[in-house]
C-alpha positions in Angstrom: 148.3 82.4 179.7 146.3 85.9 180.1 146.2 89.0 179.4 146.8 91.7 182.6 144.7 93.6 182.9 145.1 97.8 183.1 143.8 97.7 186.7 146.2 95.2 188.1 149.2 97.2 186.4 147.5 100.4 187.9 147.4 98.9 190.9 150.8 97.6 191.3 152.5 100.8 190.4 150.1 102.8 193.4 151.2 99.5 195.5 155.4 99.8 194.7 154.9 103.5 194.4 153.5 103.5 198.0 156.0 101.3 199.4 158.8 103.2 198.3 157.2 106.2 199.2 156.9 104.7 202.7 160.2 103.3 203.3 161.4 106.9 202.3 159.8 108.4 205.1 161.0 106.1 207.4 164.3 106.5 206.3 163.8 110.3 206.4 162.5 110.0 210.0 165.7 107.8 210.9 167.6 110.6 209.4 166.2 113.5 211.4 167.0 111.1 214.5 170.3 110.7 214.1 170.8 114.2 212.6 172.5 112.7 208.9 171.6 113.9 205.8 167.8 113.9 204.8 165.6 112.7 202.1 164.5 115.9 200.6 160.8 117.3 200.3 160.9 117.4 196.8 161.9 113.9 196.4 159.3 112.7 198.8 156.7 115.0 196.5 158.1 113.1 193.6 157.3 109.5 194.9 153.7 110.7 196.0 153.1 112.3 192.4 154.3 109.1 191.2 151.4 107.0 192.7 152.8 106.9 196.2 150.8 108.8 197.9 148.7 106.3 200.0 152.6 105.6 200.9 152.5 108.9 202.2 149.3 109.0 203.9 150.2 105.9 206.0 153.9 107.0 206.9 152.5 110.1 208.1 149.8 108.0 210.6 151.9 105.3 210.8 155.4 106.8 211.9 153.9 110.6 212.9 156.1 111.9 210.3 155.8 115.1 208.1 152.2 115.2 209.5 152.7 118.6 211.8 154.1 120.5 208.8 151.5 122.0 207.3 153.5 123.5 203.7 154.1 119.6 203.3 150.5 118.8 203.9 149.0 120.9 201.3 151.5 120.0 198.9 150.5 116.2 199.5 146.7 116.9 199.5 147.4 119.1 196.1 149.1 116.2 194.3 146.2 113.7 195.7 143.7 116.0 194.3 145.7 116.0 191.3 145.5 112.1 191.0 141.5 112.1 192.0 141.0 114.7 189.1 142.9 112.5 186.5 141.2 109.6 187.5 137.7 111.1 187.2 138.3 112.5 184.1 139.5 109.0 182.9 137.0 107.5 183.9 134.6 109.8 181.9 136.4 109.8 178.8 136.2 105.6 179.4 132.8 104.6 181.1 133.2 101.0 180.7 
């Protein structure tokens, strides 16, 4: 057997990351609808900090939620820029 490599475990935690982050908007969405309780912001900031926010990204196109609300919008794109940032400097401090 082989080894995994780093990129496929990076890649799997952005890809369950994202689909929990997903699923949590539309369950948030489902929740406006019916006016029950709500997933809050922060939690949704959580999952997206913790590699779902591609999840985000396509529940906001996808369902045309959280995507008018601009105080959640620049969070999101903060804790994106966040993730680009640590990636580049990764990927400095580890060329090959």
């Amino acid at each position: 057997m082989g080894t995994v490599s780093p990129a496929s475990v990076v890649l799997s935690i952005y890809a369950g990351s994202s689909l929990v982050t997903f699923c949590a908007f539309a369950w948030d969405k489902s929740c406006a609808a019916r006016g029950s309780a709500r997933v809050s912001e922060s939690t949704l900031h959580l999952f997206e900090l913790l590699g779902g926010w591609p999840g985000a990204l396509a529940g906001q196109a996808v369902l045309r939620h959280k995507s008018a609300k601009l105080s959640y919008r620049f969070v999101l794109w903060m804790i994106i820029a966040l993730h680009a940032v640590g990636w580049i400097a990764y990927l400095r401090l580890h060329p090959n």
